[in-house]
C-alpha positions in Angstrom: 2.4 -16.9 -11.8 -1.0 -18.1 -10.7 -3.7 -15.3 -9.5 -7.5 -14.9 -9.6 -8.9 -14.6 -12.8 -11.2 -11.4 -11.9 -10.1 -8.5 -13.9 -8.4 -6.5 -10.8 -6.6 -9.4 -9.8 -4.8 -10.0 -13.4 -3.9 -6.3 -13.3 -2.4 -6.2 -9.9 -0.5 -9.5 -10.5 0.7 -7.9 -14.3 2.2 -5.1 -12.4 4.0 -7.6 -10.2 5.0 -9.4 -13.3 6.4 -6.4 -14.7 8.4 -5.3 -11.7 9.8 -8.7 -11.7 10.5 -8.9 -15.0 12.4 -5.5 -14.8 14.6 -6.5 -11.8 15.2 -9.8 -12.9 15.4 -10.4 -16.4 12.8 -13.2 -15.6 10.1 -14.3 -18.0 6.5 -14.7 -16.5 3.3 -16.9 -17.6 -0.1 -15.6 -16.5 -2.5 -18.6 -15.5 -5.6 -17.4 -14.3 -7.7 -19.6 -11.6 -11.3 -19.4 -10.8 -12.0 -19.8 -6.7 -14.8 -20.3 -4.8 -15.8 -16.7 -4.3 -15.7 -15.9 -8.1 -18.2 -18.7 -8.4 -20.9 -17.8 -5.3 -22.9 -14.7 -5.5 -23.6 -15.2 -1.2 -22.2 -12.7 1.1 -18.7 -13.3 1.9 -19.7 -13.4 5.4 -21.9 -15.6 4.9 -19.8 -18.9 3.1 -19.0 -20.4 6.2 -14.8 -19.8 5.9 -12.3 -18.1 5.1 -9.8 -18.4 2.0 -12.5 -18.4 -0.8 -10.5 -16.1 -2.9 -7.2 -17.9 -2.0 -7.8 -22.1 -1.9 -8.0 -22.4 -5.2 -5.0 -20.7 -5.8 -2.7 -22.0 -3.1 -3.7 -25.7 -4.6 -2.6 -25.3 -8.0 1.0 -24.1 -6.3 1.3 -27.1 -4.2 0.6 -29.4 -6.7 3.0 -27.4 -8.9 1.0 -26.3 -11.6 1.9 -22.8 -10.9 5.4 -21.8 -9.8 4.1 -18.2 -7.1 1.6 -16.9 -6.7 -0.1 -13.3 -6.3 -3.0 -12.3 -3.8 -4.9 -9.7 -2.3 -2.6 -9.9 1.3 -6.6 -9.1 2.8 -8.0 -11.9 1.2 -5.4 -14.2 3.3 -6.5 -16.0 6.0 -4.0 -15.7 9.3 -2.0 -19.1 9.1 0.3 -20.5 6.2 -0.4 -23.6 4.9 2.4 -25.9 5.2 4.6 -26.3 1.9 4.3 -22.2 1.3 6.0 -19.2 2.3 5.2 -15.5 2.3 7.9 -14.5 -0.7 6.9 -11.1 -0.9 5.1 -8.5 0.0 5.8 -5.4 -2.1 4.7 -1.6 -1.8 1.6 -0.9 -0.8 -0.9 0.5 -2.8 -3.3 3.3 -1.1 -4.8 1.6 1.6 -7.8 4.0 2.0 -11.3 3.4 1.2 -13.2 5.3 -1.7 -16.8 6.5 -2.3 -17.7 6.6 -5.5 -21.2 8.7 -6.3 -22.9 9.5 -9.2 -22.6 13.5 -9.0 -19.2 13.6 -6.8 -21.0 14.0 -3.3 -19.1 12.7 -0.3 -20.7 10.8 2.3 -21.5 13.7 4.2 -23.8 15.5 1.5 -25.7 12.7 0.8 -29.3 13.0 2.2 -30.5 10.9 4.5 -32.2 7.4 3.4 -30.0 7.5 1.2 -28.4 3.9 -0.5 -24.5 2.8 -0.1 -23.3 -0.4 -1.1 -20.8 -2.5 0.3 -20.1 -6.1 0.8 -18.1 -5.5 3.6 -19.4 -5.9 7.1 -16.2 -4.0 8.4 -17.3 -0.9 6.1 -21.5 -1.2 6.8 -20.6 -1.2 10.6 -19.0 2.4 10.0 -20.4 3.7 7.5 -23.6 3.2 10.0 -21.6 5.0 13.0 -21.1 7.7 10.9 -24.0 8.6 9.2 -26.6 6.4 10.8 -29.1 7.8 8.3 -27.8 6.1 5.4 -29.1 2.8 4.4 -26.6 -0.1 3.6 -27.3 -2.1 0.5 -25.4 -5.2 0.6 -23.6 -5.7 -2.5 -20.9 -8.5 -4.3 -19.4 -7.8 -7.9 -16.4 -6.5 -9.6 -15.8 -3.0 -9.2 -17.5 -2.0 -12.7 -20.3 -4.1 -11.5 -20.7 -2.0 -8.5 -19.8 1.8 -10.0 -22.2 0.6 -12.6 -25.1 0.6 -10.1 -24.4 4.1 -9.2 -23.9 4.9 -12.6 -27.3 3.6 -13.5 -29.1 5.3 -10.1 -29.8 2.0 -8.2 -27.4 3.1 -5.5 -26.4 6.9 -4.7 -22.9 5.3 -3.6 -20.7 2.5 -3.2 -17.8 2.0 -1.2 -15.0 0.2 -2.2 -10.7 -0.1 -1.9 -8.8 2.7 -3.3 -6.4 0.7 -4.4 -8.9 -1.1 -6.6 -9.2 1.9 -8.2 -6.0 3.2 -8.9 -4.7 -0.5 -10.0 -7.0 -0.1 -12.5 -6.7 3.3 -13.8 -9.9 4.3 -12.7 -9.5 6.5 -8.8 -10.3 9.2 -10.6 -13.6 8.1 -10.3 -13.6 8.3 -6.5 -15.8 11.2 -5.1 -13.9 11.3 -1.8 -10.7 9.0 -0.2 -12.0 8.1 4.0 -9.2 9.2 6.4 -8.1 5.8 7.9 -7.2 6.6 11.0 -11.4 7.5 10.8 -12.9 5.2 8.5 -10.0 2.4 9.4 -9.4 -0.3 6.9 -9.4 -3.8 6.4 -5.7 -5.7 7.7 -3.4 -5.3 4.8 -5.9 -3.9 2.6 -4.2 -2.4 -0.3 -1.2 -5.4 0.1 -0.2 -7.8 -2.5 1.1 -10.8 -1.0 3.7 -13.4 -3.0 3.3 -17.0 -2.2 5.6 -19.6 -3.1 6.3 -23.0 -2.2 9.0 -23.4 0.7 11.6 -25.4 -0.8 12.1 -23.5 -3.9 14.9 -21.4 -2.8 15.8 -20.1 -6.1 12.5 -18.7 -6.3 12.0 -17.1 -3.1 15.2 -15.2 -3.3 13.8 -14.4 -6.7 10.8 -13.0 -5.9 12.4 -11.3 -2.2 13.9 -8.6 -4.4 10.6 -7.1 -4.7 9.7 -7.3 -0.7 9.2 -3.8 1.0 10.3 -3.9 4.3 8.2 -1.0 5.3 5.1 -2.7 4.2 5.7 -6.5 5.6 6.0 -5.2 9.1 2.7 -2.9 8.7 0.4 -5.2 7.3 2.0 -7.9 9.8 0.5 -5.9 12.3 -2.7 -5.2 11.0 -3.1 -9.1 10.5 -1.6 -9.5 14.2 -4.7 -7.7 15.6 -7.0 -9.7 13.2 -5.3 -13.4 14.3 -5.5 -12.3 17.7 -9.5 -11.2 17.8 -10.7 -14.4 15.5 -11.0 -16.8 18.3 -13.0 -14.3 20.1 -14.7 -11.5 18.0 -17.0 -12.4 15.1 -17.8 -8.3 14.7 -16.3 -6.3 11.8 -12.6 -4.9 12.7 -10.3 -2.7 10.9 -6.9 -2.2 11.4 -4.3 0.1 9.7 -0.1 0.6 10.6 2.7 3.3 9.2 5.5 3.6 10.2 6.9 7.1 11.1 10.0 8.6 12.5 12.3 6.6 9.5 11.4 3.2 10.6 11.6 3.8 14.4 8.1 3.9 15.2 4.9 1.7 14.3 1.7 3.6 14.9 -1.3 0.7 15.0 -5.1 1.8 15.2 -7.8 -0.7 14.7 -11.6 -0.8 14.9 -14.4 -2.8 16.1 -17.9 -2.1 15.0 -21.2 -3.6 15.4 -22.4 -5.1 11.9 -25.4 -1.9 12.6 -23.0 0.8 13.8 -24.5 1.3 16.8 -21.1 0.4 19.1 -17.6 1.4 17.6 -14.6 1.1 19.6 -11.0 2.5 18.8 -7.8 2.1 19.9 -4.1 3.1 18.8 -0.6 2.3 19.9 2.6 3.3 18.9 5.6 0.6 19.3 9.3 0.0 17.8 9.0 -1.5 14.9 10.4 -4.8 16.6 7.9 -5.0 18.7 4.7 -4.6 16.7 3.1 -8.3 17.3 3.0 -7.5 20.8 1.7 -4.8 20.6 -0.6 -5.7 18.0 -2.0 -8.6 20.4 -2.4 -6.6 23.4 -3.9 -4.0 21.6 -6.4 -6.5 20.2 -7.1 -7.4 23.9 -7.8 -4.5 25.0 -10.2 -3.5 22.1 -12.2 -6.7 22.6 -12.5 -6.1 26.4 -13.6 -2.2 25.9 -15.6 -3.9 22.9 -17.7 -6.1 24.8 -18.1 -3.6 27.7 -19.8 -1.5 25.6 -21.9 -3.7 23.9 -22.8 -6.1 26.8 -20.8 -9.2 25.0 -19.4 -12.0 26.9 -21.7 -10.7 30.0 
């Protein structure tokens, strides 16, 4: 099993390895990779493409050095590189985001001027909509990197993925969990995606035991929006899916914000469960057309 080599990404692929194990009898190898993003302190927005947390590690499969392999399903970019297959992806993980602060405050109780860090345009851009007296600090790190700076008073707050947390035994260190059909998170976040190459069969029936149904179709969506608004929307978007009514209905919201949260624009549907990548792309549409009406884009 090949994964980053970041200390959230071993524990979230040992949990997979475990599960694995469990259903399967099988036995599992960690081999931990070193990507691009582990090695550039620069804004992730900033590199100039997407996959830094994933080329690394779809390489060392194709070239067969690692047999699968476990990611953060956000970190993905939209297309599959030919030779591997989505295997997998198991339950999801809380997909909210978390505010951690020194003293347990939540966003709203925090004075104003006061410092949040994030790396995440996505999260700056509403955070800003919010509470437009807050100041955004940008910020890149592992998450005891960046509790550490509130810990140590250089930021009142950071913002990061609950699910981050909790795979690390450590959510009890949030101060407060954003609604996400408010705050709306990043497509799939929370996700683990299983990658393996296309012509191992054996393996991808292997590692298809662990697939959750319920959570491929969600984050399928969520990513649908995303693939739909990357040829035409460089602002920050959100999206987030459940599925309600026992698997008969998708509910789909997603988010575009301006990077200084001056704009945000909303929009949900609710589909059959079938039908979610339709809806996902005409939902996209329409955000990006009430999107630039309000800001003036495209005009």
């Amino acid at each position: 099993m090949g994964t980053r080599s970041s200390a959230l990404a071993l524990a979230q692929s040992a949990s997979f390895a475990a599960a694995l194990s469990s259903a399967s009898g099988a036995t599992v190898r960690t081999v931990g990779i070193t990507t691009q993003g582990d090695t550039s302190n620069a804004a992730i927005a900033t590199m100039g493409n997407t996959g830094v947390f994933v080329q690394a590690v779809r390489a060392a499969l194709l070239s067969g050095e690692i047999d699968f392999a476990v990611h953060s399903y956000k970190d993905l970019p939209t297309a599959l590189p030919e030779g591997i297959t989505l295997a997998a992806v198991p339950a999801r993980e809380d997909p909210r985001d978390a505010v951690v602060t020194a003293d347990g405050r939540t966003l709203e109780r925090l004075p104003a001027g006061a410092r949040v860090g994030t790396g995440s345009p996505r999260r700056a851009g509403q955070l800003l909509w919010a509470h437009p007296g807050l100041e955004v600090v940008p910020l890149r790190g592992n998450v005891d990197s960046r509790i550490g700076r509130v810990r140590s008073g250089q930021l009142d707050a950071v913002i990061v993925a609950a699910a981050g947390l909790a795979r690390l035994d450590r959510l009890a260190e949030a101060s407060q969990l954003l609604d996400p059909d408010a705050f709306v998170p990043a497509p799939a976040q929370g996700a683990l995606a299983v990658e393996c190459r296309t012509d191992d069969l054996g393996l991808l029936a292997l590692l298809g035991r662990l697939d959750d149904r319920g959570t491929r179709v969600a984050a399928a969506a969520e990513r649908a929006v995303l693939a739909r608004l990357e040829a035409g929307c460089s602002a920050p978007v959100g999206a987030h899916a459940r599925i309600e009514r026992a698997g008969a209905r998708l509910e789909l919201s997603a988010v575009i914000t301006t990077p200084d949260g001056r704009h945000r624009t909303l929009r949900t549907v609710a589909t059959p469960p079938a039908d979610a990548t339709l809806a996902a792309h005409a939902l996209a549409d329409a955000l990006l057309a009430d999107h630039n009406l309000a800001t003036g884009a495209g005009s």
